[in-house]
N, C-alpha and C positions, 0 to 999 in steps of 0.2 A: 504494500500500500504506500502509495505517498504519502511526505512529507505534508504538502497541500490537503490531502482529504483528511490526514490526520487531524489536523491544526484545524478543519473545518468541521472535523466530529468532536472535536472539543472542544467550542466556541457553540455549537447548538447543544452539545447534551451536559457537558460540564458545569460551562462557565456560565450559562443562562437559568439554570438552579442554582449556581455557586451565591447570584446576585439576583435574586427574583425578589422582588421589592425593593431591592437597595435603594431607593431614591425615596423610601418612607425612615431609612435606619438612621438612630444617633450616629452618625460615621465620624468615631475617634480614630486620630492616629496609628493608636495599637490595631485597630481593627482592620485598618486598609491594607497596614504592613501583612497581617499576619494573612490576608487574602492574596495580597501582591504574590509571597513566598511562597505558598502555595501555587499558583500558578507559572511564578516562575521555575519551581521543581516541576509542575506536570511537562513544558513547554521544551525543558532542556533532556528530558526522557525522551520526547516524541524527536528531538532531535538528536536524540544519544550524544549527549555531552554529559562524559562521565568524568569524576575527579580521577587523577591531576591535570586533565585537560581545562581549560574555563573558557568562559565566554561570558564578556561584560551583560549586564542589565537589557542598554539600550541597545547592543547590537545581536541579542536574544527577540526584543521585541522588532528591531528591524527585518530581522529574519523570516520572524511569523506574522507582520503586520500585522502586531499588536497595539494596543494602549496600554494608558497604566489605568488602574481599577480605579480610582480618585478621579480621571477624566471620563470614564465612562460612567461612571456613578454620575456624575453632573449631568453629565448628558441626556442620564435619563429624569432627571429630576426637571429639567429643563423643557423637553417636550411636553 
């Protein structure tokens, strides 16, 4: 399977439960991180990036044309 269908099967069946209602939630600090790190473990699996290999943050989410969970949170608070 690709990389693409992956990243696309976990963005409909993951990350859309992961934050379903998010734009009703108290959204602290601690909360966003600990959702970020989590997705960023799912993200760097689906690309098998294993330690002592690394790959920064932002060129993890450039990879998967991702956000960060703080701007999509807005987002939907927003619509």
């Amino acid at each position: 399977m690709s990389t693409n269908t992956k990243v696309r099967i976990f963005n409909t069946n993951v990350k859309t439960v992961l934050l379903y209602e998010a734009e009703t939630w108290r959204t602290t600090e601690a909360i966003t991180q600990k959702i970020q790190v989590f997705i960023n473990s799912c993200l760097r699996k689906i690309l098998q990036v294993r330690w002592p290999d690394t790959i920064s943050n932002k060129a993890l989410w450039e990879r998967t044309n991702q956000i960060l969970v703080e701007e999509e949170i807005w987002k939907k608070r927003w619509k």
